[in-house]
N, C-alpha and C positions, 0 to 999 in steps of 0.2 A: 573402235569408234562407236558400232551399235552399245556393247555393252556400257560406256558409259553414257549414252544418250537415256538407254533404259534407267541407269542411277538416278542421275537428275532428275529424269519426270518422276520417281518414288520420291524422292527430296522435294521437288516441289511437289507433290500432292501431300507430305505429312504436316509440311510448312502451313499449306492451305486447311487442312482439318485440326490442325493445332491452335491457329490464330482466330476459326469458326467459333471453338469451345471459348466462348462467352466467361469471365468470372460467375454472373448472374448462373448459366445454366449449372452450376455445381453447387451452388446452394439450397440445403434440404426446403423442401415448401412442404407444410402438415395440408393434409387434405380437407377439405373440409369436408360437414359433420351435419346429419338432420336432427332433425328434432323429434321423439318419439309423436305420435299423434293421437295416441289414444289408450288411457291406462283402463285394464279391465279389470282386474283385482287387487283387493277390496275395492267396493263401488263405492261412493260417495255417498257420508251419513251413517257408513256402517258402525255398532258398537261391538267394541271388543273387550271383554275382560283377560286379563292376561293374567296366565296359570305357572307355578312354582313348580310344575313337573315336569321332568327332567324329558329331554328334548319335544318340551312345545316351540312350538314356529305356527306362525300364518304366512300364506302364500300369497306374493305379491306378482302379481302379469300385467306386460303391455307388450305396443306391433312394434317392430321394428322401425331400427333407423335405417339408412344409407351414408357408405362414407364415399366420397366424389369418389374415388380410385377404386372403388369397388372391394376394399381390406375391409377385412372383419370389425365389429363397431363392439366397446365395452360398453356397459350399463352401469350404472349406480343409483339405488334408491336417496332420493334424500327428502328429510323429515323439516318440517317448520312450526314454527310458535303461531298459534291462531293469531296473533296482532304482526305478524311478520312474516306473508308469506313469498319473500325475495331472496334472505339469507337463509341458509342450511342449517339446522344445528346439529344434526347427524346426518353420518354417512353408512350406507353397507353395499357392498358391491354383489352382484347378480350371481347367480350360481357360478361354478366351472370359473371362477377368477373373475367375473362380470363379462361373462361372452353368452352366459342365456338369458332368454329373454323372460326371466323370473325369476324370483330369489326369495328362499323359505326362510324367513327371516325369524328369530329365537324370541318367542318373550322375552328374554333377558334383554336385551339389545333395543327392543321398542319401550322396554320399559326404561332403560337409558335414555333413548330419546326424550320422554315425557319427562325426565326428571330435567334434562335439557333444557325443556320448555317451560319448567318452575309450577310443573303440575307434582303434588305432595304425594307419597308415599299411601297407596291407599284410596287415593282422590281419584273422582273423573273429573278430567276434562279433554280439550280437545287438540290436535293434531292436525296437519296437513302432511300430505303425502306426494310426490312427483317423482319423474326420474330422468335423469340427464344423461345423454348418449357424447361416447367420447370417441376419438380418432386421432391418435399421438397427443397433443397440447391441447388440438380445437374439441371444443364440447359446444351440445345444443341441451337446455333445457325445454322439456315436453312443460306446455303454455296450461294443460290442466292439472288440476290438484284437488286430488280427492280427499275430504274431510273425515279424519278418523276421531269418535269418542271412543275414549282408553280409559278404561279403570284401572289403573295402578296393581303393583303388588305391593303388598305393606313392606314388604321387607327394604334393604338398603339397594342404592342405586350402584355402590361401589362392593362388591363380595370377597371378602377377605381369600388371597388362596390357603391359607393356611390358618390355625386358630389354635393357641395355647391356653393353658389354665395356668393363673397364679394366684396370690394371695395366702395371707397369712394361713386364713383355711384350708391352702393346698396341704399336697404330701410335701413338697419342694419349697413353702414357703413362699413369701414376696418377693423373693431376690428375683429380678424378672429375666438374668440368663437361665434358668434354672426351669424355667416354664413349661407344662407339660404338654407335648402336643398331644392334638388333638386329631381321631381318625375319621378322615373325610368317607363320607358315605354314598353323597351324590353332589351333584352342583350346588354347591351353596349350604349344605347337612356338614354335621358334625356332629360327633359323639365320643365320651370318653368313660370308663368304666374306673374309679378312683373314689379315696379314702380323700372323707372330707372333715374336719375336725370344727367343734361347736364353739360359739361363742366369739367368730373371728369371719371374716368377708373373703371372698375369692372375686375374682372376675377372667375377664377373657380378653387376650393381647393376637393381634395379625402380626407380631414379630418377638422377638425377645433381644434385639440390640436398636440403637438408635430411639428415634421416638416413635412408640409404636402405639395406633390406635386399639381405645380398650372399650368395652362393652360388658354390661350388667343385663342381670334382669331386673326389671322394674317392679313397683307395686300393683303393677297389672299382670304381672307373668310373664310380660313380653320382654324379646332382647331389644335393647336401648343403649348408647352409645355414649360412653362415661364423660362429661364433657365437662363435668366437673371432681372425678378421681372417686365416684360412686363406687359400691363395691356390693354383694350378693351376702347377706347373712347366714349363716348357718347357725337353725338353734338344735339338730338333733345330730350328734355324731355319728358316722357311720359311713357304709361303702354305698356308691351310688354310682348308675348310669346317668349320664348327664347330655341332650340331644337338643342341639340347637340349629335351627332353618333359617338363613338369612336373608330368603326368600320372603318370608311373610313373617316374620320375628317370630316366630313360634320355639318354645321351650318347653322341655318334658324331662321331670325329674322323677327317676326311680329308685325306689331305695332297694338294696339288695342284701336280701335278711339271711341267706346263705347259698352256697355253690356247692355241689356232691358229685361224683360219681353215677349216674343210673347206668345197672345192670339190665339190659334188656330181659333177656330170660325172668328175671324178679322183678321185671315192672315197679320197679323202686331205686331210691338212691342207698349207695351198699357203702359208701364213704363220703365223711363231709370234710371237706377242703378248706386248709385255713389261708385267708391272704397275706400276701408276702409283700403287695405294695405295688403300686405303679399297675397296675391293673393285671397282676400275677397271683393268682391259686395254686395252692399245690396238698398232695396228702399221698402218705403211703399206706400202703398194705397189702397182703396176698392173693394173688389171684390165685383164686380156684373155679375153675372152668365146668360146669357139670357133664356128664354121659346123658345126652337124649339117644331118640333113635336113628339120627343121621352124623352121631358125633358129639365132637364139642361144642358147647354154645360160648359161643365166645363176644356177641353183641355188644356194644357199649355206649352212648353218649354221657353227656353230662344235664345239668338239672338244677335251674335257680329257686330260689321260693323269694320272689319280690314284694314290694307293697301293691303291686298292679296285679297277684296271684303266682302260679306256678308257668314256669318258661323254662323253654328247653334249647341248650346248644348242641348244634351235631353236624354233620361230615355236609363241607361246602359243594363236594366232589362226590359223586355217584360210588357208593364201594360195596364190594360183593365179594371179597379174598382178604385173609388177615396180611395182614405187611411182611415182605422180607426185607434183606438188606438192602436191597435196590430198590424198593420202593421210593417212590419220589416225595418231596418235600408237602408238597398238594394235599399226599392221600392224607394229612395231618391239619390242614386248613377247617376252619372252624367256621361257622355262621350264625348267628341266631335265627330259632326257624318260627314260622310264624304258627302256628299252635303246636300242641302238645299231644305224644301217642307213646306207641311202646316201642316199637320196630324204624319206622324211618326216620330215613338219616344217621343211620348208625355206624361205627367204625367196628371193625373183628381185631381182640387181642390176639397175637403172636401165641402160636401154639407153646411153644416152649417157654414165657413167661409161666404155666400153668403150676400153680405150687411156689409161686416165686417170690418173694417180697418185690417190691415195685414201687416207684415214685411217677405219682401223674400230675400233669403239670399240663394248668390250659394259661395262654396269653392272651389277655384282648388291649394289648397295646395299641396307642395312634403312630402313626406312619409305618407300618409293617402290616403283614396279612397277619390277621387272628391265627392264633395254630395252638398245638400242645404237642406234647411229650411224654411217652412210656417208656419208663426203663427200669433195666430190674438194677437192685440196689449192692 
């Protein structure tokens, strides 16, 4: 009889905390959310010009919020139109996913805003700034807003990821599957090293199926945005480097009057390389290695002569041992170096190539790492 006496009062007491639990008490409530109170950087009135190099950011700081439950509170910067400053036109969320209380935000990204806000390419004008603290759904927007004048980058507000060359001028023709990529160099750069033929227009596509936005240079030099199927003329045939910034439309065309071989040891080029296309050199001959007093000199880069003077490519990767067969793919990687010597940046021919006939072979193709090739024949 105890024992079910015990039963029942656990039966009634689950009855009792069963019938307690309310529907109300099982539905989620978001917490609420403060409002920051005070943004410290940039201060109000600052001006900023925004730069095309490759990771600028300005730093944005305010105090914190609180969220009623005491859970960690996100941040998000947002940006307004000087005649509207209620609605957001951009968003970027605080460091760490929008959990610190600052966020290094990219020129690139402010400069979206401003184009946001119908400020031109190049232009200043102005900007508001704030930042809204959140806690699941609920958010508080901070009641100040600090006023940014922005000068623009010339360049486009949208940056293509990719960039081809077409046009009857190409090597590949019009046909625009056929388009040559182009080798990205940094955010927004591009460059391609390619046979351009006279008397016909090339231009530049962000895709090669569907419809793909295309871009010339203009009669100012700069890159401009073909809106009406403009195209770039060419009146001197010939191989060129081709480097376009989409950053501040800047374009730099080099013409490339030949590519050699430099022997280090002869401080000269000892072979001139004829192009094969698609941005491919090649040339054979024998190596012959001389007897100094430490051995064989076996040094070697390569050696442009452009319209902009003499330029040198040579070892992307530190190297101090001729290659063997395990050598890695690296020790082969190319670069362009920013001036001109005898000794660095140089790669060592394979002792055994010495007396050899040999085919050298550099690539400065787009979408691949630049590299070359020595092989005996």
């Amino acid at each position: 009889m105890k024992k079910n006496n015990q039963l029942i009062l656990i039966i009634f007491f689950l009855l009792v905390l069963i019938t307690g639990c309310q529907k109300s008490d099982m539905v989620y409530k978001d917490a609420k959310v403060s409002a920051v109170d005070q943004l410290y950087a940039p201060l109000n009135n600052v001006q900023l010009t925004l730069s095309s190099t490759a990771g600028a950011v300005t730093l944005f700081q305010w105090s914190s919020a609180h969220a009623q439950d005491d859970q960690v509170v996100s941040y998000e910067v947002v940006f307004y139109k000087e005649s509207d400053t209620t609605t957001p036109i951009y968003r970027v969320a605080s460091d760490d996913v929008g959990k610190d209380l600052y966020a290094n935000i990219s020129h690139s990204d402010i400069n979206s805003a401003c184009a946001a806000a119908g400020i031109a390419a190049g232009d200043t004008g102005t900007i508001y700034w704030s930042v809204v603290s959140w806690r699941g759904l609920n958010s508080a927007v901070c009641s100040q807003k600090n006023k940014l004048i922005v000068t623009r980058l010339e360049g486009f507000a949208v940056i293509p990821s990719n960039v081809y060359l077409t046009g009857a001028a190409s090597e590949n023709g019009d046909d625009i599957s056929k388009a040559i990529l182009m080798q990205t160099t940094a955010s927004g750069k591009f460059e391609i090293y390619t046979k351009l033929n006279a008397g016909s227009g090339y231009n530049f596509v962000d895709r090669t199926s569907g419809t793909p936005v295309s871009y010339y240079i203009n009669a100012s030099g700069k890159l401009a945005e073909a809106d009406n199927g403009e195209t770039t003329n060419v009146t001197d045939a010939g191989i060129y480097r081709i480097t376009l910034d989409f950053n501040n439309t800047g374009v730099t065309i080099t013409k490339i009057n030949s590519m050699g071989l430099f022997f280090c040891n002869s401080n000269a080029v000892i072979l001139d390389m004829t192009y094969q296309g698609l941005g491919v050199w090649s040339g054979k001959t024998v190596i012959n290695l001389p007897t100094v007093s430490y051995g064989l000199e076996e040094r070697y880069k390569f050696q442009m002569e452009t319209s902009d003077g003499t330029e040198q490519l040579g070892a992307a990767n530190d190297t101090d041992s001729p290659p063997t067969s395990s050598s890695p793919d690296s020790y082969y990687y190319v670069k362009l170096l920013s001036s001109v010597s005898q000794w660095d940046n140089k790669w060592k021919f394979d002792h055994a190539l010495n007396g050899v006939s040999t085919t050298i072979t550099i690539s400065l193709k787009g979408g691949t790492t630049y590299t070359h090739t020595v092989k005996a024949n």
